[in-house]
C-alpha positions as CSV (number, residue, x, y, z in Angstrom):
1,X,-94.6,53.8,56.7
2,X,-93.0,56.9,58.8
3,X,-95.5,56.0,61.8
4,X,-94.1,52.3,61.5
5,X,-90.0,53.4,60.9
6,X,-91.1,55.6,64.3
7,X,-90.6,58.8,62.4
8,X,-93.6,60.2,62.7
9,X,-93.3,63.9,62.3
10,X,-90.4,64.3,61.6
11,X,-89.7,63.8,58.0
12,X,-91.2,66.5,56.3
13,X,-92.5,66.4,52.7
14,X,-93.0,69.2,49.9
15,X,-90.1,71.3,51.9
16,X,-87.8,72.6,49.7
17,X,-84.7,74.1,51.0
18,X,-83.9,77.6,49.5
19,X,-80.7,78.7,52.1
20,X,-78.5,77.8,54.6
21,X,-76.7,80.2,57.2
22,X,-74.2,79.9,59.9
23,X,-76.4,80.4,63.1
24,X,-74.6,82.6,65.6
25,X,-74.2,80.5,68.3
26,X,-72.8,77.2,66.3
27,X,-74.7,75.1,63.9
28,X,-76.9,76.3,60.9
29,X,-80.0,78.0,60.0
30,X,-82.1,76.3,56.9
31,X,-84.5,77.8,55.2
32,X,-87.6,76.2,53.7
33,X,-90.6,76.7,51.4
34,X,-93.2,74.8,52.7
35,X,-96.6,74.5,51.5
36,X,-97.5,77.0,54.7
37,X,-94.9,79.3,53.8
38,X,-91.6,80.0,55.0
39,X,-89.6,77.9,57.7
40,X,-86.5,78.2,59.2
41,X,-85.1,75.2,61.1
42,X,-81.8,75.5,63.4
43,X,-79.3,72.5,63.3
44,X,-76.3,71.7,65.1
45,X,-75.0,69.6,61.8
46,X,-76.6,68.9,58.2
47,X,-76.5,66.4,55.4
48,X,-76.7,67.3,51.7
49,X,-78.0,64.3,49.5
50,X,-79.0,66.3,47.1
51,X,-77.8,66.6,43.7
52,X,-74.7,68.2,43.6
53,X,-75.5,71.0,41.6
54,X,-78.3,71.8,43.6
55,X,-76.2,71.8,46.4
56,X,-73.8,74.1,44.0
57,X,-76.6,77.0,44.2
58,X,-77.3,76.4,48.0
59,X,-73.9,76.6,49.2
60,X,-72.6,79.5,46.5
61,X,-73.3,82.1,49.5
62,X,-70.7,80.6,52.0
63,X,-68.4,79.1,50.0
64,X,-67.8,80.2,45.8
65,X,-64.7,77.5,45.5
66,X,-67.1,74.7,47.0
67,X,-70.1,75.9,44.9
68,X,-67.3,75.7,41.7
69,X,-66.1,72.0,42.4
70,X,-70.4,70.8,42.8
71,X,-71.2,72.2,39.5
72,X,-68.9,70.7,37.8
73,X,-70.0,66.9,38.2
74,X,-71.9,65.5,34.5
75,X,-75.4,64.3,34.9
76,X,-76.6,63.1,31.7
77,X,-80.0,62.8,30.7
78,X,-82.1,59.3,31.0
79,X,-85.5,59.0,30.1
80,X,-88.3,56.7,32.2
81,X,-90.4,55.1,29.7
82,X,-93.3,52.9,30.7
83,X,-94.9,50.7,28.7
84,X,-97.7,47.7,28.5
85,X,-98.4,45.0,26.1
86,X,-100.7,42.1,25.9
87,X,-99.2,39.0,27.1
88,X,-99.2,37.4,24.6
89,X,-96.9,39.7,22.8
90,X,-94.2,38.5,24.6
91,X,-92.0,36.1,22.3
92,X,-93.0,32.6,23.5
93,X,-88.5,32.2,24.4
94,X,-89.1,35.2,26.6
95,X,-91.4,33.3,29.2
96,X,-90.7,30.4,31.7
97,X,-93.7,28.2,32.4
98,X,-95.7,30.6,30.4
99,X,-94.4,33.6,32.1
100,X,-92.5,36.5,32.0
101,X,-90.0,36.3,34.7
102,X,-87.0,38.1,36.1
103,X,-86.4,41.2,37.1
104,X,-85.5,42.7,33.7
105,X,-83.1,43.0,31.6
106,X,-79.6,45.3,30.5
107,X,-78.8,46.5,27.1
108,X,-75.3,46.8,26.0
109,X,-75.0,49.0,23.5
110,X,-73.5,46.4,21.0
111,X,-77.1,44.8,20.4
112,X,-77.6,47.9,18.4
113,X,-81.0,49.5,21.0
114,X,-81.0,52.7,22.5
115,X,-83.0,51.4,25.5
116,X,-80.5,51.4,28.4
117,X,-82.6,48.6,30.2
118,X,-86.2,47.6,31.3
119,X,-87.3,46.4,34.1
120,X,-90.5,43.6,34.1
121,X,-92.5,46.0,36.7
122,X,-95.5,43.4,36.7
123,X,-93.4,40.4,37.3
124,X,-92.0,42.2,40.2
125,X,-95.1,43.8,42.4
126,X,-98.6,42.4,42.5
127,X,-101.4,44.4,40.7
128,X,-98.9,46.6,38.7
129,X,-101.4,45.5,35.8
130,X,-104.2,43.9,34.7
131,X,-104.8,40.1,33.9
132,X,-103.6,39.5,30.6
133,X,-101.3,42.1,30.3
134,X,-97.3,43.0,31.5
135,X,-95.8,46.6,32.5
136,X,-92.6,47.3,31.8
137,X,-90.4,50.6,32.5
138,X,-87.4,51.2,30.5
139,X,-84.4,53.5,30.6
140,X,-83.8,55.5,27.6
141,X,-80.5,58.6,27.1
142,X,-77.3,58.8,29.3
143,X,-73.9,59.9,28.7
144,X,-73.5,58.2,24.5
145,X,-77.6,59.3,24.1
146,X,-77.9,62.9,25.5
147,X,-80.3,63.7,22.3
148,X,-83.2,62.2,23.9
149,X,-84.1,66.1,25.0
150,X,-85.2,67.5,22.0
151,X,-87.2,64.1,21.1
152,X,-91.4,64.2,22.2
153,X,-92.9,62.0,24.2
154,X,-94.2,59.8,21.2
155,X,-90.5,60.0,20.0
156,X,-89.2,58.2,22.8
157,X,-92.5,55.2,23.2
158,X,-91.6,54.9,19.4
159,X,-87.6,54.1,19.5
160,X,-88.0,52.0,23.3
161,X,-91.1,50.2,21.1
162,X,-88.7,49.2,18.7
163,X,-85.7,48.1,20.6
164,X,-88.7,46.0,22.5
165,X,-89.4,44.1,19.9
166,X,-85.8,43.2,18.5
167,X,-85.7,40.9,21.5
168,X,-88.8,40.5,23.8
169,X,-91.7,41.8,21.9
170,X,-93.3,40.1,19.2
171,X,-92.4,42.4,15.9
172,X,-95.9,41.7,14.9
173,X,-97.8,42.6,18.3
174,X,-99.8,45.1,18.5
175,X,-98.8,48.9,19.6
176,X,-98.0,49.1,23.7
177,X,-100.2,51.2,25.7
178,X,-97.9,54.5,26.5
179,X,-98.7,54.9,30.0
180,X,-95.7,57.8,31.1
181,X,-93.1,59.4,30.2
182,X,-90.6,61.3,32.5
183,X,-87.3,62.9,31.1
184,X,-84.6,63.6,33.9
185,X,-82.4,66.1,32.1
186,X,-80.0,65.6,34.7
187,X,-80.3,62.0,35.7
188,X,-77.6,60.0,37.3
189,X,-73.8,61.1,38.2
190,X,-70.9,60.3,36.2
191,X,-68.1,59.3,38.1
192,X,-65.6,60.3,35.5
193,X,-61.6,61.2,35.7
194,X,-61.0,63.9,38.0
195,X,-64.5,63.5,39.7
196,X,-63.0,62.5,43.7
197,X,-60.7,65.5,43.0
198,X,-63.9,67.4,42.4
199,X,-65.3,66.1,45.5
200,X,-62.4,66.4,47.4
201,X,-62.1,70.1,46.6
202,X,-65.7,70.9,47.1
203,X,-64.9,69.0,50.6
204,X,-61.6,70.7,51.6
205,X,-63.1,74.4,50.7
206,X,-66.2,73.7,53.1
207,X,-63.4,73.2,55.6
208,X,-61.3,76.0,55.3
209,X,-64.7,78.6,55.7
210,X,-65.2,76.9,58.6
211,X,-68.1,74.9,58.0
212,X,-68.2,71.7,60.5
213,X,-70.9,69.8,60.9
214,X,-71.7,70.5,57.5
215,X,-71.4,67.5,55.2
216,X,-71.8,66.5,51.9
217,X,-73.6,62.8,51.1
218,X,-75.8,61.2,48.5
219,X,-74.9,59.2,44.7
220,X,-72.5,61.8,43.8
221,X,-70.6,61.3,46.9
222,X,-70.8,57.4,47.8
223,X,-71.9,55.8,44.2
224,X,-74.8,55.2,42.2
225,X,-75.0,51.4,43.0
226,X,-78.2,51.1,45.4
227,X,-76.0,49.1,48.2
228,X,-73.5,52.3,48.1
229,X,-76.1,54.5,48.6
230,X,-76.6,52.5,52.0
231,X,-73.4,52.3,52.5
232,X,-72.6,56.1,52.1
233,X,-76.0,56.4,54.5
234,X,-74.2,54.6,57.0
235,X,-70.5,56.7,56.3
236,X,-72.9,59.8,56.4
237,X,-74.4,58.6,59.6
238,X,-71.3,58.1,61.5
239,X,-69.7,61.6,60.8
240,X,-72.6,63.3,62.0
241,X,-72.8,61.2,65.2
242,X,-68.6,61.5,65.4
243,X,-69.1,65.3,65.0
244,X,-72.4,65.8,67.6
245,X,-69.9,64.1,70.0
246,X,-67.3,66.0,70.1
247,X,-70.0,69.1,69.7
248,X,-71.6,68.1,73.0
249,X,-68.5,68.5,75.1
250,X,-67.6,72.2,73.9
């Protein structure tokens, strides 16, 4: 895929960055843990789209009141839970022409489930699973669920099993095949009051150290909405090139 986006070398995977610097003439130093050991990359400007309390630790060095305002946006937990079933286990009202289709399905939380969603992954992609039989993911926790922590792997198969089958799993099928399980103790951002005062500080205090060309982007910044996160990539996009212009003629 990089070779054919004409990326080539230059994305770089299983780099973490530990530390960024002010580089002493203009633009940054970043410092990476690579699998061959320690890099460090000069920039003339850098986007953050990562969470925003990781960003919190990064930037705690140059700026405290910009570290402050990032740590204090609320992730809740959510839980990725996927599951298979035979297909015949799907109630017969769930199929169209004798199949499961759609994309999947949202839960609101007055049909009495936990499970936040699921999505039919097998409907979806080809070869996600075998003849006979449908995959689905489901979302489990978030901000009126943050118990889902201290409950085991089986705990949460067992309570998405169960909202399953109050609407598209026969009650009588058989148990699903528990295929993973992946808690994200800090999943998604809540954009709750007082959260683009939050960013706004964490923005403004950037600005007064003197940090240009160093910008703040990702789902805490633009929305969690897949098309926002485009969006912002686009918002994020233009700054830089806005900034690298007027950086070229100083």
């Amino acid at each position: 895929m990089l070779s054919h986006l004409g990326l080539g070398s230059k994305v770089k995977l299983s780099w973490k960055l530990t530390s960024i610097t002010k580089a002493d003439n203009q633009g940054y130093v970043l410092g990476y843990e690579t699998p061959e050991g320690l890099v460090s990359v000069q920039a003339k400007s850098v986007i953050m789209t990562i969470p925003s309390y990781v960003a919190s630790d990064i930037l705690r060095p140059l700026s405290i009141d910009a570290a402050d305002a990032l740590s204090k946006f609320y992730y809740p937990p959510v839980a990725a839970v996927t599951v298979s079933y035979p297909k015949e286990a799907i109630r017969k009202e769930c199929l169209i022409d004798g199949e499961l289709q759609g994309f999947g399905q949202l839960h609101p939380r007055s049909q009495g489930v936990e499970t936040l969603g699921t999505i039919y992954s097998s409907s979806l992609f080809p070869n996600r699973a075998p003849a006979g039989r449908v995959l689905l993911l489901n979302y489990i926790g978030g901000s009126t669920n943050t118990g889902i922590v201290s409950k085991t792997e089986s705990d949460l198969v067992e309570a998405v099993d169960s909202d399953l089958r109050k609407m598209l799993i026969n009650p009588r099928a058989a148990d699903p095949l528990a295929l993973g399980v992946r808690v994200w103790p800090q999943a998604i951002p809540q954009f709750l009051i007082g959260h683009l005062d939050r960013l706004a500080a964490a923005k403004s205090a950037l600005g007064r150290g003197g940090y240009d060309g160093l910008f703040l982007g990702g789902n805490y910044v633009a929305g969690v909405a897949l098309g926002r996160c485009i969006e912002g990539a686009y918002e994020s996009a233009s700054q830089v090139s806005d900034f690298l212009t007027k950086y070229a003629y100083k």
